[in-house]
DOMI-978458 format. One line per 5 residues: number of its first residue (from 1); for each residue x, y, z of N, C-alpha, C, O. Coordinates in Angstrom, 2 decimals. Layout:
NUM = X:Y:Z:X:Y:Z:X:Y:Z:X:Y:Z  ... $
//
This chain:
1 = -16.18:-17.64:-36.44:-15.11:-17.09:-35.62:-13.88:-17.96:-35.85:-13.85:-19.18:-35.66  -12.58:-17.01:-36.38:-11.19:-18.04:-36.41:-10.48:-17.94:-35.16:-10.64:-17.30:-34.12  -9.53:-18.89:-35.65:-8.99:-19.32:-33.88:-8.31:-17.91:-33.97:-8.71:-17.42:-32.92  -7.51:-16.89:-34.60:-7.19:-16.02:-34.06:-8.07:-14.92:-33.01:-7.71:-14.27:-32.03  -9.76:-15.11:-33.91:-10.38:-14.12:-33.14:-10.91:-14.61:-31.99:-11.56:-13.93:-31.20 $
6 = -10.63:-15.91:-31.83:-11.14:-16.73:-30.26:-10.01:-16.77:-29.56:-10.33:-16.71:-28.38  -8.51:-16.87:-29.69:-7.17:-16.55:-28.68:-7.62:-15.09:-28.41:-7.55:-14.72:-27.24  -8.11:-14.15:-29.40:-7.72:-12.54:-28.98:-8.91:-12.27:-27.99:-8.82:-11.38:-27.14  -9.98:-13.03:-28.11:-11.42:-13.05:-27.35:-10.61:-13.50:-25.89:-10.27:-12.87:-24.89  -10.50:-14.58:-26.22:-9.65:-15.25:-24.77:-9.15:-14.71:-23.93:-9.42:-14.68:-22.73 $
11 = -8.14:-14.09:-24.66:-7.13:-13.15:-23.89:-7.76:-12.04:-23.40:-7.63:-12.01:-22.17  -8.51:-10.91:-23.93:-8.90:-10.19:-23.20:-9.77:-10.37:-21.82:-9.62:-9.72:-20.79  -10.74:-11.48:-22.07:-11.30:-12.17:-21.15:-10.25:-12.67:-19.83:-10.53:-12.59:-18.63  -9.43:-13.01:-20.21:-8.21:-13.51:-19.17:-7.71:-12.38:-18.49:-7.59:-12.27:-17.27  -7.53:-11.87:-19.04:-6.96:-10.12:-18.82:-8.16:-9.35:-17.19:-7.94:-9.05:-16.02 $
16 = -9.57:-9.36:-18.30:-10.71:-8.70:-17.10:-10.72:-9.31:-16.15:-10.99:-8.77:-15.08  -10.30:-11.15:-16.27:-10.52:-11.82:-15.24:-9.54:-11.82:-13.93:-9.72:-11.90:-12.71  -8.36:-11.69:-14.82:-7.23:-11.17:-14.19:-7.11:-9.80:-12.80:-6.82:-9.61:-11.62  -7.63:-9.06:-14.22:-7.98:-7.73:-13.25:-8.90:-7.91:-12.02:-8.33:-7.75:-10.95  -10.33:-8.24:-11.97:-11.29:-8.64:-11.07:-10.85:-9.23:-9.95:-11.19:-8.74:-8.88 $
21 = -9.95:-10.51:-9.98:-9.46:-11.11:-8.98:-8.62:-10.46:-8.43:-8.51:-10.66:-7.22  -7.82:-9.56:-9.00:-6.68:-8.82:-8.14:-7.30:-7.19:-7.35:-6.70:-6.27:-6.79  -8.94:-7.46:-7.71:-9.42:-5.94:-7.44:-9.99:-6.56:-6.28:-10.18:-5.80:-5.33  -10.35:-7.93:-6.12:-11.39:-8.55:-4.88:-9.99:-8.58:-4.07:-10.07:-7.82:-3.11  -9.11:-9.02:-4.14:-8.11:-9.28:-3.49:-7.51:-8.13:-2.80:-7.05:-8.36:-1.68 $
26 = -7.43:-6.99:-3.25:-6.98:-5.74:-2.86:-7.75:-5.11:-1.96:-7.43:-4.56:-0.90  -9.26:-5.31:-2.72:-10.44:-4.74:-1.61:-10.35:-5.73:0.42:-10.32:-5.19:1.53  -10.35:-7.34:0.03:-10.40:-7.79:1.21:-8.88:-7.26:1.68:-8.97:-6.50:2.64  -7.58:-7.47:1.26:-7.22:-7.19:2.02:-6.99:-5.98:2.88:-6.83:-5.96:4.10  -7.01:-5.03:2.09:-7.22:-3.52:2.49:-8.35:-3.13:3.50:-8.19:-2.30:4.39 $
31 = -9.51:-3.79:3.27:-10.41:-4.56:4.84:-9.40:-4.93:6.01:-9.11:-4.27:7.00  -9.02:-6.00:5.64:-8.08:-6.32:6.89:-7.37:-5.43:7.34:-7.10:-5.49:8.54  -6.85:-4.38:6.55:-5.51:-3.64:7.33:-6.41:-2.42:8.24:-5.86:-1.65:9.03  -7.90:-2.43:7.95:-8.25:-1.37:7.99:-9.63:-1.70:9.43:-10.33:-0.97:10.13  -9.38:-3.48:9.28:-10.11:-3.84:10.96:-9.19:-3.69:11.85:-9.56:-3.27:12.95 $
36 = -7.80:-3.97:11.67:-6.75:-4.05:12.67:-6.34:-2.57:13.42:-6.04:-2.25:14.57  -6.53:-1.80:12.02:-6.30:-0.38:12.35:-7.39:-0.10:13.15:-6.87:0.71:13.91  -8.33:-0.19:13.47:-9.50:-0.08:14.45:-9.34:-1.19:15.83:-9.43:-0.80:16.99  -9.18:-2.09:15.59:-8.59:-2.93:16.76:-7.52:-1.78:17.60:-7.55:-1.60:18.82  -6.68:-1.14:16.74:-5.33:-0.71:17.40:-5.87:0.68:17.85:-5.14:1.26:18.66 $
41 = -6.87:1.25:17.53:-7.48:2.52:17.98:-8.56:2.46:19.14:-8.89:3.41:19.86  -9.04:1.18:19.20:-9.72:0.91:20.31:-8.77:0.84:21.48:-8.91:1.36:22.59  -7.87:0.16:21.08:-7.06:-0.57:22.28:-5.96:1.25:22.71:-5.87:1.51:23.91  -5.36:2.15:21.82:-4.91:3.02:22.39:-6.06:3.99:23.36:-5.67:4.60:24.36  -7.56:4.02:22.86:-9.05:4.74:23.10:-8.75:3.97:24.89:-8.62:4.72:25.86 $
46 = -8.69:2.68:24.99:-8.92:2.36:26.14:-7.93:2.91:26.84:-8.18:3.09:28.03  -6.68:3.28:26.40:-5.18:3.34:27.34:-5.34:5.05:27.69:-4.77:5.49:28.69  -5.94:5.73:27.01:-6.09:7.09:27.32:-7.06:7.51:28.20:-6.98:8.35:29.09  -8.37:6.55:27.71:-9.45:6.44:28.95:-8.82:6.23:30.47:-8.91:7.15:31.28  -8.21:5.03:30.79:-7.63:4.81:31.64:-6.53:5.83:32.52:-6.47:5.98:33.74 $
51 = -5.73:6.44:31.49:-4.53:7.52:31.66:-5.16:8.52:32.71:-4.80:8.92:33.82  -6.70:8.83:31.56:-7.29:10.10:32.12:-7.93:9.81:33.48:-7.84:10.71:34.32  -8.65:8.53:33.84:-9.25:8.50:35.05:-8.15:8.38:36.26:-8.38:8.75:37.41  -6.89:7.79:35.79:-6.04:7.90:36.88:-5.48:9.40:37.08:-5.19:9.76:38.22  -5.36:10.06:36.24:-5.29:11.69:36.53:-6.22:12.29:37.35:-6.14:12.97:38.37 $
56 = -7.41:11.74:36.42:-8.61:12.29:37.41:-8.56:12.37:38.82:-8.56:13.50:39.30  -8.50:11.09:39.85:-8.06:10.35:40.89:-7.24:11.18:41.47:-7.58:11.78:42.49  -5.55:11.38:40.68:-4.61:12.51:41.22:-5.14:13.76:41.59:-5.19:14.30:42.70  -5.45:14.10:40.64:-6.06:15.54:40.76:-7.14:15.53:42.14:-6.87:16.17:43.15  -8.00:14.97:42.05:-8.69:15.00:43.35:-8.44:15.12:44.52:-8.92:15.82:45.42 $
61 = -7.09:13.87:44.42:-6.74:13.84:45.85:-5.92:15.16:45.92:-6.28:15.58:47.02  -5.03:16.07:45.43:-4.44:17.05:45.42:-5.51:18.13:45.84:-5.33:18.83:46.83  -6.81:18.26:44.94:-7.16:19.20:45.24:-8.19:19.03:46.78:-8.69:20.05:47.24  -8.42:17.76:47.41:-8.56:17.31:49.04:-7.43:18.28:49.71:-7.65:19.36:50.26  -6.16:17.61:49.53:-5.12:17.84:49.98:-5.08:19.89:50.35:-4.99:20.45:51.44 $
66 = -5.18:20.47:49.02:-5.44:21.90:48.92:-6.05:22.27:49.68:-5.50:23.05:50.47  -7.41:21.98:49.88:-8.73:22.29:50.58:-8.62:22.51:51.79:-8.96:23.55:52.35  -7.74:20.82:52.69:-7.19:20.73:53.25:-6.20:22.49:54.09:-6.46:23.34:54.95  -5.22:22.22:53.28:-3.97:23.12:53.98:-4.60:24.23:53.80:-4.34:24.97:54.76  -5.65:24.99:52.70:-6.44:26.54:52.76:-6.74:26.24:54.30:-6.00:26.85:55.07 $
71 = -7.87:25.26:54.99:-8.67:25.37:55.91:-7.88:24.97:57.41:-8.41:24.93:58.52  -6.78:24.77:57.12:-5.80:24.70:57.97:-4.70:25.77:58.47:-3.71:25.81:59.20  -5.53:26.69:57.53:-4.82:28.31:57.52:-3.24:28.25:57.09:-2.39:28.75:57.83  -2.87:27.61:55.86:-1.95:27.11:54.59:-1.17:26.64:55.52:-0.06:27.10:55.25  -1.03:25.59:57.09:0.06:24.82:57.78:0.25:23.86:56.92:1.10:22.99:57.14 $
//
């Protein structure tokens, strides 16, 4: 093997190696963007949960309230 065909060996080798590291690198970080994005879907999951039980709550007491003024002959 001449040194040309061991630089051209080299280089391609440098090249795959190149590539590989920038494919691990892409994969973790694209992980990360993609735990946070779940962090941020939990945390809106909880704010709607919440939204809805305080509606819930409203609604109840309104429809007390209703029940109410029907059986009060609508005073």
């Amino acid at each position: 093997m001449n040194i040309l065909e061991l630089v051209e060996h080299l280089g391609v080798m440098g090249v795959l190696v190149f590539l590989c590291i920038m494919l691990i690198y892409k994969f973790v970080n694209t992980d990360k963007k993609v735990e946070a994005m779940h962090r941020r879907f939990d945390s809106l999951k909880d704010q709607i949960i919440g939204g809805m039980e305080e509606t819930k709550d409203e609604i109840q007491d309104l429809n007390k309230d209703l029940l109410r003024q029907f059986r009060n002959g609508g005073r």
